[in-house]
ChimeraX commands (.cxc) that place a marker at each C-alpha (Angstrom):
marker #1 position 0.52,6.64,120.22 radius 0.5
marker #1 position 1.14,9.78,122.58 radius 0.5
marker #1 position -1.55,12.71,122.69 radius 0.5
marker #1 position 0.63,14.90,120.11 radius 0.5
marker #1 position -0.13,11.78,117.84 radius 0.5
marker #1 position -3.55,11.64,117.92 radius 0.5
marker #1 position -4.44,15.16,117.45 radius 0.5
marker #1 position -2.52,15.32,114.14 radius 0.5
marker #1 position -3.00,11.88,112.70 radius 0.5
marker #1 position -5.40,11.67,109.86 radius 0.5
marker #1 position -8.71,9.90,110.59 radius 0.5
marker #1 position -11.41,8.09,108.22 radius 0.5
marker #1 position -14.34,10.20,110.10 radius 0.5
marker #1 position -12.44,13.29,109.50 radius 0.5
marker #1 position -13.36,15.81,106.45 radius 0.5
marker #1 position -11.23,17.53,104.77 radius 0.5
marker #1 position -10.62,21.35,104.88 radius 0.5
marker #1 position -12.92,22.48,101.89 radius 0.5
marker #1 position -10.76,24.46,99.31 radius 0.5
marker #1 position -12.56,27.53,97.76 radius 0.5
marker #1 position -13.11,27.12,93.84 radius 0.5
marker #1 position -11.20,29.12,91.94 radius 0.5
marker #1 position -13.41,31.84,90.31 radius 0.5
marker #1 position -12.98,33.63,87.12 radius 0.5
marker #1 position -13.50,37.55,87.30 radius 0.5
marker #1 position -16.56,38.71,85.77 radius 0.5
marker #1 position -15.93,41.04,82.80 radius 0.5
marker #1 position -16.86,44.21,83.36 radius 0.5
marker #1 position -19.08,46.15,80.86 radius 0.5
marker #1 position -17.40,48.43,78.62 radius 0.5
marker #1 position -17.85,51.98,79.05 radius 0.5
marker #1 position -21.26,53.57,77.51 radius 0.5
marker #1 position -19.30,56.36,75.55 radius 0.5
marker #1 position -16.69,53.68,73.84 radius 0.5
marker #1 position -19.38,51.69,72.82 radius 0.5
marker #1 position -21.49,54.21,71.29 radius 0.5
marker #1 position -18.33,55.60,70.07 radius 0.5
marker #1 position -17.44,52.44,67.82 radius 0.5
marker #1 position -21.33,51.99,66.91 radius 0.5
marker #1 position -21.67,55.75,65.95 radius 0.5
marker #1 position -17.82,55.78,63.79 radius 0.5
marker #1 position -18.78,52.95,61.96 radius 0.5
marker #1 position -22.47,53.38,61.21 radius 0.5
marker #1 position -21.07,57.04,59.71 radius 0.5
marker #1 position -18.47,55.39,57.70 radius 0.5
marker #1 position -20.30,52.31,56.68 radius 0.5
marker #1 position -22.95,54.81,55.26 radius 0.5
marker #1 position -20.64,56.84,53.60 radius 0.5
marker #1 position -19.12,53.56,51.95 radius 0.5
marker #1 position -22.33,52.81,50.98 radius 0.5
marker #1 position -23.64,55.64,49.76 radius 0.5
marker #1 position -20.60,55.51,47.33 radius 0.5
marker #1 position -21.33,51.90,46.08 radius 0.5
marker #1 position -25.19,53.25,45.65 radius 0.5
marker #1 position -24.38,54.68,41.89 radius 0.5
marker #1 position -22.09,52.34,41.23 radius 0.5
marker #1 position -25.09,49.27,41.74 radius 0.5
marker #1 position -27.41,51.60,39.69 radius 0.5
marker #1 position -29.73,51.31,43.11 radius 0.5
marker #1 position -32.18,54.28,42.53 radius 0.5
marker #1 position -32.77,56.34,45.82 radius 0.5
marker #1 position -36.48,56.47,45.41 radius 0.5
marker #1 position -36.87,52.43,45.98 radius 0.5
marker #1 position -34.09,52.38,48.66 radius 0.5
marker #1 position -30.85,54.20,49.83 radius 0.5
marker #1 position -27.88,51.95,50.92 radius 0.5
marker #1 position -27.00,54.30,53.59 radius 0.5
marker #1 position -29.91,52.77,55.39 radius 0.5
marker #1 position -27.64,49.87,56.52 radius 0.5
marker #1 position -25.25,51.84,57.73 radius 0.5
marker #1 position -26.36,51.11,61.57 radius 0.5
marker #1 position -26.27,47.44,60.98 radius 0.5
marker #1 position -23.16,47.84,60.12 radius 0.5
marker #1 position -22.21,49.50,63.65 radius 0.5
marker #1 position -24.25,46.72,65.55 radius 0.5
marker #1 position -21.53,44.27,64.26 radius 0.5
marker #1 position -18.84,46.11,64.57 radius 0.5
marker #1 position -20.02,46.15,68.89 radius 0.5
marker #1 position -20.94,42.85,68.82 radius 0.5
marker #1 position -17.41,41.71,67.57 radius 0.5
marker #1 position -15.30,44.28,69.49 radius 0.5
marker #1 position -16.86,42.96,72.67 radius 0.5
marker #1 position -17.99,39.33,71.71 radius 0.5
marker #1 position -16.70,37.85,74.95 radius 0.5
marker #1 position -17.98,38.78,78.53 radius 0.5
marker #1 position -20.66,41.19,77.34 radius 0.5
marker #1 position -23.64,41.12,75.29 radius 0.5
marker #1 position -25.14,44.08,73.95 radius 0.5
marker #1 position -28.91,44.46,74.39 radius 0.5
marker #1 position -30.93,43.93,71.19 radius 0.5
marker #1 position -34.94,44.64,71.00 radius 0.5
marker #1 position -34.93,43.33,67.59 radius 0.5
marker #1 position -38.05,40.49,68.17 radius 0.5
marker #1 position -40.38,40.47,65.57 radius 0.5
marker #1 position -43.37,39.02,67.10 radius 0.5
marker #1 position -46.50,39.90,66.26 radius 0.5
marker #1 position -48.53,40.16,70.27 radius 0.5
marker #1 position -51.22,41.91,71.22 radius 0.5
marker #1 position -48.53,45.00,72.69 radius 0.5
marker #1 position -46.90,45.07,68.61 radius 0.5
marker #1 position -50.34,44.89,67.33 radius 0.5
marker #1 position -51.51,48.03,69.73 radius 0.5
marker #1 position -48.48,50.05,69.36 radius 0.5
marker #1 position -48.53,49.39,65.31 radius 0.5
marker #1 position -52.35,50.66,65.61 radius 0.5
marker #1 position -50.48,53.83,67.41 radius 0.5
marker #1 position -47.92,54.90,64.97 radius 0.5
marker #1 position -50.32,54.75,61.96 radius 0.5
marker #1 position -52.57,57.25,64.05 radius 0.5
marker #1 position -49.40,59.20,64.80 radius 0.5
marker #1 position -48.02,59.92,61.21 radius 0.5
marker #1 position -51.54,60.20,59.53 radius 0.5
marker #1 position -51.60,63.35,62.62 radius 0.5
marker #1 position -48.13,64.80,61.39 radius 0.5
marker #1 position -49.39,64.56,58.21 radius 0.5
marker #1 position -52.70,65.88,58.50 radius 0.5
marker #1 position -51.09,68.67,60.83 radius 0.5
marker #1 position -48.71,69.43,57.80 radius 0.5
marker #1 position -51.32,69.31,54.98 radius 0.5
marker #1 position -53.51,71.78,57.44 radius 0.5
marker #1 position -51.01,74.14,57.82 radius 0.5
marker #1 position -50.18,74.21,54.14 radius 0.5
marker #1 position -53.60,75.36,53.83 radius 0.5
marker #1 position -53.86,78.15,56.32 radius 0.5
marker #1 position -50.58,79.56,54.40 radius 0.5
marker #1 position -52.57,79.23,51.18 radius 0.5
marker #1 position -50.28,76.87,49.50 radius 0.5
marker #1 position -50.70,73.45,47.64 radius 0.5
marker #1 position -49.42,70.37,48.99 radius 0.5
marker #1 position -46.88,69.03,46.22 radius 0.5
marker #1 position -48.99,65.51,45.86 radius 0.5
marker #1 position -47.34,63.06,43.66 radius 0.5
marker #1 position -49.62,60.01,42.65 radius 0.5
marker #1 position -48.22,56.63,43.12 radius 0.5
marker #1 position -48.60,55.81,39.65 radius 0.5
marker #1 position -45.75,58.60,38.78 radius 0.5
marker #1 position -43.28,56.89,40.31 radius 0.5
marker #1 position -40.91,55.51,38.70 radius 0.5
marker #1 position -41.33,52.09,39.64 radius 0.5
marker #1 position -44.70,49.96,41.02 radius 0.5
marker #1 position -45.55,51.71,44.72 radius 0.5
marker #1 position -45.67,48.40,46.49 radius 0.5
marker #1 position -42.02,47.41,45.44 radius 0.5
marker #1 position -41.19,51.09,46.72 radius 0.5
marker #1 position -42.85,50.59,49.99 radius 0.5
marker #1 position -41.45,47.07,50.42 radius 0.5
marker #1 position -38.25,48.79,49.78 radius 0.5
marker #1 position -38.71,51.54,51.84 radius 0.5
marker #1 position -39.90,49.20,54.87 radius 0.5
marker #1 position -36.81,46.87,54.19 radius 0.5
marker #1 position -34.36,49.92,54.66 radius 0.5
marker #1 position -36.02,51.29,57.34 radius 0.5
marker #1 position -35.64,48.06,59.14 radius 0.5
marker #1 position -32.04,48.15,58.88 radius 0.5
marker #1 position -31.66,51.62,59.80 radius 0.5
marker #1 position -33.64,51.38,62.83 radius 0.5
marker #1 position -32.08,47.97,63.40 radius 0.5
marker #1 position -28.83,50.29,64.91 radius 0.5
marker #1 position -31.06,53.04,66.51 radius 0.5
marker #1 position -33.87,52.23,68.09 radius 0.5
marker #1 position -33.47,48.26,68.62 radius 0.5
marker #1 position -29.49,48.69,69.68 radius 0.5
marker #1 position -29.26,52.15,70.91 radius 0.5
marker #1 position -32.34,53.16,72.65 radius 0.5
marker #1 position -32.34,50.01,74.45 radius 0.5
marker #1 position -28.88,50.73,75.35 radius 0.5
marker #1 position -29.00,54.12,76.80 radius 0.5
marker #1 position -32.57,53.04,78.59 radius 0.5
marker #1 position -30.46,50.75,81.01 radius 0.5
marker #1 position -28.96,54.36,81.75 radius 0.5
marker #1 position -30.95,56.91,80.93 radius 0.5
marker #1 position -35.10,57.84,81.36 radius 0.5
marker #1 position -37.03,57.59,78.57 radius 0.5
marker #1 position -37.17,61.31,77.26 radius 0.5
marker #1 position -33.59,61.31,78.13 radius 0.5
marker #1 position -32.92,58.17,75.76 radius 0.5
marker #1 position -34.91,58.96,72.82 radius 0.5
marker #1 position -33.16,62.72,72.94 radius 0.5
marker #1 position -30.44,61.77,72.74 radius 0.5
marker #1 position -30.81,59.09,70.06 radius 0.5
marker #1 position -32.56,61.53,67.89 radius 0.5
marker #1 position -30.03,63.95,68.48 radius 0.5
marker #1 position -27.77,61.32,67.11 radius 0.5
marker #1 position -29.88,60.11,64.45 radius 0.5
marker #1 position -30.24,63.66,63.44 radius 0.5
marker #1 position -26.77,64.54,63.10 radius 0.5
marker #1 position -26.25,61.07,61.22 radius 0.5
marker #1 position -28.11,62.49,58.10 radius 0.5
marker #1 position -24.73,64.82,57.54 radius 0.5
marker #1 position -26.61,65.45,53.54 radius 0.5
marker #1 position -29.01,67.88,55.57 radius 0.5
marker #1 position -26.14,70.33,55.99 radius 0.5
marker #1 position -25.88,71.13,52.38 radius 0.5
marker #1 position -29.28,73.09,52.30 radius 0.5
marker #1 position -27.81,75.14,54.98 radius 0.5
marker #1 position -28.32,75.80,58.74 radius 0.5
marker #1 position -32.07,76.73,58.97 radius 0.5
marker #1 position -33.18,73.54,56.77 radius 0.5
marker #1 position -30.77,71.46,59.15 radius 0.5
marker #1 position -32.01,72.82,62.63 radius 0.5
marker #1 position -35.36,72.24,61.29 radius 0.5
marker #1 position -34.32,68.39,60.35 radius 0.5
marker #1 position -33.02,68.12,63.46 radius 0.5
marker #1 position -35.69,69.09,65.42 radius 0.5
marker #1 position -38.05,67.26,63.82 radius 0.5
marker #1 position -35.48,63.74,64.00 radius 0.5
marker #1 position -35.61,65.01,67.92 radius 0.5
marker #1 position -39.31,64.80,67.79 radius 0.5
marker #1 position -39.96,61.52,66.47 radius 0.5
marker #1 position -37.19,59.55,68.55 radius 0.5
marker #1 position -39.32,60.85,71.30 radius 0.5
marker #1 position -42.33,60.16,69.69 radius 0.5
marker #1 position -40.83,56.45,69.21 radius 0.5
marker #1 position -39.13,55.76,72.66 radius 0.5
marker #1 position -42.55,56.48,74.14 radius 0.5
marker #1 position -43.87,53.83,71.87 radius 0.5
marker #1 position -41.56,51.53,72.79 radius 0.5
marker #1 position -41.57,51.40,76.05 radius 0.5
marker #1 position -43.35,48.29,77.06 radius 0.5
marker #1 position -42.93,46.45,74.10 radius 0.5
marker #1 position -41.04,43.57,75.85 radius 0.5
marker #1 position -37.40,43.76,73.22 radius 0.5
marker #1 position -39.91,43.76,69.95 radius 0.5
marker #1 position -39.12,46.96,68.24 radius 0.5
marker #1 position -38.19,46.44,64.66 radius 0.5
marker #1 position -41.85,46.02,62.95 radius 0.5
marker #1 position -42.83,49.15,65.19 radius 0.5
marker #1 position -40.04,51.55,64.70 radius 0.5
marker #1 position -39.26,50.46,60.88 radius 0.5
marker #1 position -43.02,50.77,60.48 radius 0.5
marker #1 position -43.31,54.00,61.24 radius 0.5
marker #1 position -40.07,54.91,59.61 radius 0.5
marker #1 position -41.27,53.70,56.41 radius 0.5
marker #1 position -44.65,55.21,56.79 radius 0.5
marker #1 position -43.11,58.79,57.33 radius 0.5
marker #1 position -40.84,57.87,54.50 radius 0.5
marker #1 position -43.25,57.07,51.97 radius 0.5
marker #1 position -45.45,60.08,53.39 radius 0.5
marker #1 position -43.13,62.47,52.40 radius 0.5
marker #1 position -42.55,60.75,49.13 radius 0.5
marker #1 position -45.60,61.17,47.93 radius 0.5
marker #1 position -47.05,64.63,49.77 radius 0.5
marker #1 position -43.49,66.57,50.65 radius 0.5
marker #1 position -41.13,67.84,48.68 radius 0.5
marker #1 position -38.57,68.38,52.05 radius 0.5
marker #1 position -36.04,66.30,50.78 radius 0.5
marker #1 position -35.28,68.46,48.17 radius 0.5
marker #1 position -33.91,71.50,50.02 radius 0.5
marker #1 position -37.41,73.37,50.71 radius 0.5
marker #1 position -37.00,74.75,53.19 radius 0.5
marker #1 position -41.33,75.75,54.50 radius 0.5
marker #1 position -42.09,72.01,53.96 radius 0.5
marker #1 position -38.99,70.68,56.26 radius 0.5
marker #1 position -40.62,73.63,58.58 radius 0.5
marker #1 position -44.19,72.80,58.70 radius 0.5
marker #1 position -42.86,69.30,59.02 radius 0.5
marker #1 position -40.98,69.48,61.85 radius 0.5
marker #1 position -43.29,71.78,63.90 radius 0.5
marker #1 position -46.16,68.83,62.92 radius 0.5
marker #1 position -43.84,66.76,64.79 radius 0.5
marker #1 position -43.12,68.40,67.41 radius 0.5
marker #1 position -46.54,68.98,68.31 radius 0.5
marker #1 position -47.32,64.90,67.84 radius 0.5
marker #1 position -44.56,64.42,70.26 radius 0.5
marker #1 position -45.78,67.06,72.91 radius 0.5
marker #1 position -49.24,65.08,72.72 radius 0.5
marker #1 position -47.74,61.73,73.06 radius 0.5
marker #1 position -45.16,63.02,76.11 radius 0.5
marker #1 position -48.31,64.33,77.75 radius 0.5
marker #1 position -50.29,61.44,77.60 radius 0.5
marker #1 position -47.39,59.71,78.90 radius 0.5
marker #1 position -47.00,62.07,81.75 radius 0.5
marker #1 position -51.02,61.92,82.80 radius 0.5
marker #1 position -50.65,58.40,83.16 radius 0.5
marker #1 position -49.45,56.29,80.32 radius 0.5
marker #1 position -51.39,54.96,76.90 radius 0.5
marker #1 position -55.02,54.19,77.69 radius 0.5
marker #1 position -55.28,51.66,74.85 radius 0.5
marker #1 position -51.93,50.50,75.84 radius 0.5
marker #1 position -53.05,49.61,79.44 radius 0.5
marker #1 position -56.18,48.01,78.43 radius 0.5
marker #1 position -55.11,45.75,75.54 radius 0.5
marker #1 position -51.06,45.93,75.50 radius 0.5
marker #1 position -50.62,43.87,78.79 radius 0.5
marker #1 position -50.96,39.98,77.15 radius 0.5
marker #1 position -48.20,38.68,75.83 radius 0.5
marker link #1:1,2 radius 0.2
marker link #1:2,3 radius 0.2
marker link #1:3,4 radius 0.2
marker link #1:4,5 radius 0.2
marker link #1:5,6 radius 0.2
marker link #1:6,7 radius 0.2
marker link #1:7,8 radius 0.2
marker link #1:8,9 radius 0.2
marker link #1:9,10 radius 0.2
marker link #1:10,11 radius 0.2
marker link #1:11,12 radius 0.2
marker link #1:12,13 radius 0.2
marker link #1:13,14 radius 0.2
marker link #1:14,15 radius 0.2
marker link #1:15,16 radius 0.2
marker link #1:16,17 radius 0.2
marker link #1:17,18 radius 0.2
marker link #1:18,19 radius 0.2
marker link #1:19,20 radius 0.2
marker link #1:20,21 radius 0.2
marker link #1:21,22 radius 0.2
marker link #1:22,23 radius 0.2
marker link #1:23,24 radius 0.2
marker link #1:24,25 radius 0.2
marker link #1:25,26 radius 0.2
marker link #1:26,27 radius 0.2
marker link #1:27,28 radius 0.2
marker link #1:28,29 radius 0.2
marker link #1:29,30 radius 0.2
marker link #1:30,31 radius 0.2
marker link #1:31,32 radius 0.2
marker link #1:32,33 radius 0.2
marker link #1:33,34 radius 0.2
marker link #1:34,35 radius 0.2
marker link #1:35,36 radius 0.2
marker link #1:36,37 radius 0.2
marker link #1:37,38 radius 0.2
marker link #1:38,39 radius 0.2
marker link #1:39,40 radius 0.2
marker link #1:40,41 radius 0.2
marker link #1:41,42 radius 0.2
marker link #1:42,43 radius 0.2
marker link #1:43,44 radius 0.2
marker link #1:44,45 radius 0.2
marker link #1:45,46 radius 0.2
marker link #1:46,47 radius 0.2
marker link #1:47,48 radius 0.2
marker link #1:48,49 radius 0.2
marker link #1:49,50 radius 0.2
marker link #1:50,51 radius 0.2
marker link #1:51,52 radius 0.2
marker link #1:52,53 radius 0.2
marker link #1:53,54 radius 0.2
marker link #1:54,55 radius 0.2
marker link #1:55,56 radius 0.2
marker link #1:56,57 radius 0.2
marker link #1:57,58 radius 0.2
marker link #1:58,59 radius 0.2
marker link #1:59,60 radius 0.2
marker link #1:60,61 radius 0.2
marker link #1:61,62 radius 0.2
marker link #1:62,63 radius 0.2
marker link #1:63,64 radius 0.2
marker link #1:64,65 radius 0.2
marker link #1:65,66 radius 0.2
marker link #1:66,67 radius 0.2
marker link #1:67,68 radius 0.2
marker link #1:68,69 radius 0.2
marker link #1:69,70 radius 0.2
marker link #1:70,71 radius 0.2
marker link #1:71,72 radius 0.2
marker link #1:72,73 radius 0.2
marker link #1:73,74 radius 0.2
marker link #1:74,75 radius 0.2
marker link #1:75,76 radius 0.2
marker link #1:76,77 radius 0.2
marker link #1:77,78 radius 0.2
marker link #1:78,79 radius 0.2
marker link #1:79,80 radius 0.2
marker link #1:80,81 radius 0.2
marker link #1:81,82 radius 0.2
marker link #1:82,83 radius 0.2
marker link #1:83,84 radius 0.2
marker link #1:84,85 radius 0.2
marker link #1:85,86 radius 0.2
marker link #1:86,87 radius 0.2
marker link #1:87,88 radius 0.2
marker link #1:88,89 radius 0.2
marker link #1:89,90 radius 0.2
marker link #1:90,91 radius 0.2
marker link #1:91,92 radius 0.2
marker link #1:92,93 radius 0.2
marker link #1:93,94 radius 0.2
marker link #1:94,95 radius 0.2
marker link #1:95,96 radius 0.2
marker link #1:96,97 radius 0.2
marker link #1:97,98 radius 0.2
marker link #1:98,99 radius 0.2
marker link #1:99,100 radius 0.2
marker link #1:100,101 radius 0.2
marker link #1:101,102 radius 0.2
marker link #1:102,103 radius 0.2
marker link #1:103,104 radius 0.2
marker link #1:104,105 radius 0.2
marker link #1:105,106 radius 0.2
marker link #1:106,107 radius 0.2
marker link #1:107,108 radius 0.2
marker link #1:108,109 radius 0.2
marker link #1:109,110 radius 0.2
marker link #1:110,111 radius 0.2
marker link #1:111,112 radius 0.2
marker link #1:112,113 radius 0.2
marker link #1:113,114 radius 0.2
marker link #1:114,115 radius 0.2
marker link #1:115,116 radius 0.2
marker link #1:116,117 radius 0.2
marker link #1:117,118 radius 0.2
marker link #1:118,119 radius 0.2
marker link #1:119,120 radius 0.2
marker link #1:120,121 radius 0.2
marker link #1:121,122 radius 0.2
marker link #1:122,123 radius 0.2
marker link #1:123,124 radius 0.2
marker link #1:124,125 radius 0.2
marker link #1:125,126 radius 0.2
marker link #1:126,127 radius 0.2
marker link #1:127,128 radius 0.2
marker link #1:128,129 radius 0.2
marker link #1:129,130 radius 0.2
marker link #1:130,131 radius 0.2
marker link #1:131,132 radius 0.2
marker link #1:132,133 radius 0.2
marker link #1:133,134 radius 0.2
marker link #1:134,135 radius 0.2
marker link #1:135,136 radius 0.2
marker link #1:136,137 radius 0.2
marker link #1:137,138 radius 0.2
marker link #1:138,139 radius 0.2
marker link #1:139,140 radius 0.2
marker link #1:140,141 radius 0.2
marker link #1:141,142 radius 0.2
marker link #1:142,143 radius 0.2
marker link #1:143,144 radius 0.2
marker link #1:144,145 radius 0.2
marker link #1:145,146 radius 0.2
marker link #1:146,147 radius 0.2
marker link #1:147,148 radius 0.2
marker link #1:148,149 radius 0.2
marker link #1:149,150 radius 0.2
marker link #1:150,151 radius 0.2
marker link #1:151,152 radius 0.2
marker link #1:152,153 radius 0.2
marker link #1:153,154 radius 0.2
marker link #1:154,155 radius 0.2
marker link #1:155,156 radius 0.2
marker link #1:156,157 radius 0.2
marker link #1:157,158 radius 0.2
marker link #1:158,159 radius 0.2
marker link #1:159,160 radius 0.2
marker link #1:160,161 radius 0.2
marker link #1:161,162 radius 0.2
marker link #1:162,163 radius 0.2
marker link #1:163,164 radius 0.2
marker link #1:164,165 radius 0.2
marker link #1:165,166 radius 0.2
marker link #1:166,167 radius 0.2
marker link #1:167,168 radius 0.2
marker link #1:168,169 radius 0.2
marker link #1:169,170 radius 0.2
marker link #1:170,171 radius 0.2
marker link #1:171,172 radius 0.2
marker link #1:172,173 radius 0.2
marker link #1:173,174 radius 0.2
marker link #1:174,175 radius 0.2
marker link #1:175,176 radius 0.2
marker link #1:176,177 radius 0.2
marker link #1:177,178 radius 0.2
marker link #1:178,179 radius 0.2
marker link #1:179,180 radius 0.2
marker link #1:180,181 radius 0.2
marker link #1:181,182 radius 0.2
marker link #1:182,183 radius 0.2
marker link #1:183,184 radius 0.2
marker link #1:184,185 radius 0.2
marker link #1:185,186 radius 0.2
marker link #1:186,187 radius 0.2
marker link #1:187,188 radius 0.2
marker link #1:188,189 radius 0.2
marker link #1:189,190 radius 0.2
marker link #1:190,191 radius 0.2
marker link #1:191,192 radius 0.2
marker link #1:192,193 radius 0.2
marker link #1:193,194 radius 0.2
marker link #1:194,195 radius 0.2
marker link #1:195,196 radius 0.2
marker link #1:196,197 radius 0.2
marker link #1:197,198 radius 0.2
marker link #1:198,199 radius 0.2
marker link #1:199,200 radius 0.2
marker link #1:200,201 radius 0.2
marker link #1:201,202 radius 0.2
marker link #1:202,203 radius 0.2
marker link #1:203,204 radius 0.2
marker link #1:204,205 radius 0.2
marker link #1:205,206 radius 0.2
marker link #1:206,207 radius 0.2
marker link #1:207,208 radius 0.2
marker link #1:208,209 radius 0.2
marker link #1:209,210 radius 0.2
marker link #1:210,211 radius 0.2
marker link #1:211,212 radius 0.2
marker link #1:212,213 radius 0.2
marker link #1:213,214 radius 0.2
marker link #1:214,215 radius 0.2
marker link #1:215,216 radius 0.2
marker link #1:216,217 radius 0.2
marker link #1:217,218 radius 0.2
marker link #1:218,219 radius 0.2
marker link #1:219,220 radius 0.2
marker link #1:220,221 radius 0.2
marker link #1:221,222 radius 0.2
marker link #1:222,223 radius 0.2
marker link #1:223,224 radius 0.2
marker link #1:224,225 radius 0.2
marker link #1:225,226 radius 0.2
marker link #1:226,227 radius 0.2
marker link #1:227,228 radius 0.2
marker link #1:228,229 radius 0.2
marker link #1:229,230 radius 0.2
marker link #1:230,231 radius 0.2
marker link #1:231,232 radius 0.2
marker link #1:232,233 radius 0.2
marker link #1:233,234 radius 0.2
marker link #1:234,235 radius 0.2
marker link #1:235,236 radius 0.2
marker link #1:236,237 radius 0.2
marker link #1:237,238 radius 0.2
marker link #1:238,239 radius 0.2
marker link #1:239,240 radius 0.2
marker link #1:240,241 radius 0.2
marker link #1:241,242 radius 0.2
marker link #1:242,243 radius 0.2
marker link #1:243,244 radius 0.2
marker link #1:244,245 radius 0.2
marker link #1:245,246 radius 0.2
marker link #1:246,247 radius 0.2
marker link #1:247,248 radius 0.2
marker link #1:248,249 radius 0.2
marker link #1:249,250 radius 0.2
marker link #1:250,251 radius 0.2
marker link #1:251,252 radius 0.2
marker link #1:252,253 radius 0.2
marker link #1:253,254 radius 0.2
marker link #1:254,255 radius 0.2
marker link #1:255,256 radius 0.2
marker link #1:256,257 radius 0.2
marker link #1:257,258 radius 0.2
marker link #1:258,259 radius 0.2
marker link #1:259,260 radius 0.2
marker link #1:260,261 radius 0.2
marker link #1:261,262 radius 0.2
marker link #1:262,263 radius 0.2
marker link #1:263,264 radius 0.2
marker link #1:264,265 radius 0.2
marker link #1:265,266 radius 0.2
marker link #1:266,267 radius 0.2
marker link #1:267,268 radius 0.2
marker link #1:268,269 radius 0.2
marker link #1:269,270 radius 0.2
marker link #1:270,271 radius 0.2
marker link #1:271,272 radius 0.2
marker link #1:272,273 radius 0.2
marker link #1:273,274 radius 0.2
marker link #1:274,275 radius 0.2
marker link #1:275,276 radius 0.2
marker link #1:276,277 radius 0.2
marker link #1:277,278 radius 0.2
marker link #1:278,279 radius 0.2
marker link #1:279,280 radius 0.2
marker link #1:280,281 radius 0.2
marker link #1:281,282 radius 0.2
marker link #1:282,283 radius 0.2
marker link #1:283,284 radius 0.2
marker link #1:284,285 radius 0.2
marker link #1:285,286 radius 0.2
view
């Protein structure tokens, strides 16, 4: 065998040439303003559609309003459009730790303080707050505040477990709960008919208490729902039974959302000087 031979002859000692793997290309993630796009279309015509059906089921408003699951509704529809390569993030745990226990601890103190603020400012105008007992409803209070906790569940199922989550991978968190309450806000379209001062005031005070919320939030490890329906529900049935603001007037959606905004001032500012005290001491176990 000449030299020419032996350097290309194939030998039992010799390896082969590794071939590279073939590699699939990594999907890329969709862009921020199509997905919000699909989630915001369809959570405002999913709530539409269901606020239509609401007479039809003879569901009175006062337990729960349909519209509620109008978000849910746009969490599918993202979840389906981009099933494959890319997974939405969800916060939607409902664990009960020591962080969900603190931060549900939090947002009691916070609404009983818008309401308190609300109530107090009622007085210094001389006026009555319009009180209704929860034996006047018209059906038992704790069905109504299952209810009420059930829809806002769902509601903030889309917004603050989907959304705020979502724009925190982009935004900070003032940023994030801005512009989800700015969203949120403008979701309520209903507001519009009591004209443009009663729906600058609802906006403002949706503004206040996204903030107020993706403060909360922050930390809580992806377990949102029980704190942001909580206090959802809580404000909910608050107004229910001391506000008449969903009825067009006009001083109570005031005094309402300047209570707010002053809650979320206080809760930005203890974020700024260094966080949640409580938070820090008992939030950090799992």
């Amino acid at each position: 065998m000449n030299a020419e031979n032996l350097l290309t002859a194939p030998t039992a000692d010799r390896d082969p040439v590794p071939r590279p793997e073939p590699t699939v290309p990594a999907r890329r993630a969709p862009r921020m303003a199509a997905v919000i796009g699909l989630y915001y279309l369809v959570t405002m015509l999913g709530a539409g559609a269901l606020g239509l059906m609401q007479p039809l089921l003879r569901v009175d408003p006062v337990v729960i309003e349909l519209t509620q699951f109008g978000p849910v509704l746009g969490v599918l529809a993202v979840v389906l459009v981009w099933r494959r390569g890319w997974r939405p993030p969800l916060a939607a745990g409902l664990g009960l730790s020591r962080r969900v226990l603190v931060r549900l601890l939090a947002i009691v103190a916070i609404g009983a303080g818008i309401f308190a603020a609300t109530i107090g400012a009622y007085a210094l105008l001389g006026a009555d707050v319009e009180y209704t007992h929860p034996g006047a409803l018209p059906h038992p209070f704790w069905v109504i505040a299952a209810a009420q906790l059930l829809g806002a569940c769902a509601e903030e199922f889309g917004w603050r477990c989907f959304l705020q989550p979502y724009l925190r991978t982009r935004y900070g968190v003032m940023t994030s709960g801005t512009i989800v309450g700015v969203l949120w806000g403008l979701w309520h379209v209903q507001v519009f008919g009591y004209g443009p001062a009663y729906a600058a005031a609802f906006l403002t005070s949706a503004i206040a208490l996204s903030v107020i919320l993706a403060v909360v939030l922050e930390g809580a490890r992806g377990r949102h729902l029980l704190i942001a329906g909580g206090f959802h529900a809580l404000v909910n049935l608050g107004l229910l039974l001391l506000m008449p603001e969903e009825t067009g007037d006009l001083r109570a959606e005031v005094l309402v959302a300047s209570a707010s905004v002053l809650a979320a001032l206080v809760v930005a500012g203890a974020r700024a000087a260094g966080g949640w005290p409580w938070t820090r001491r008992l939030g950090e176990g799992q």
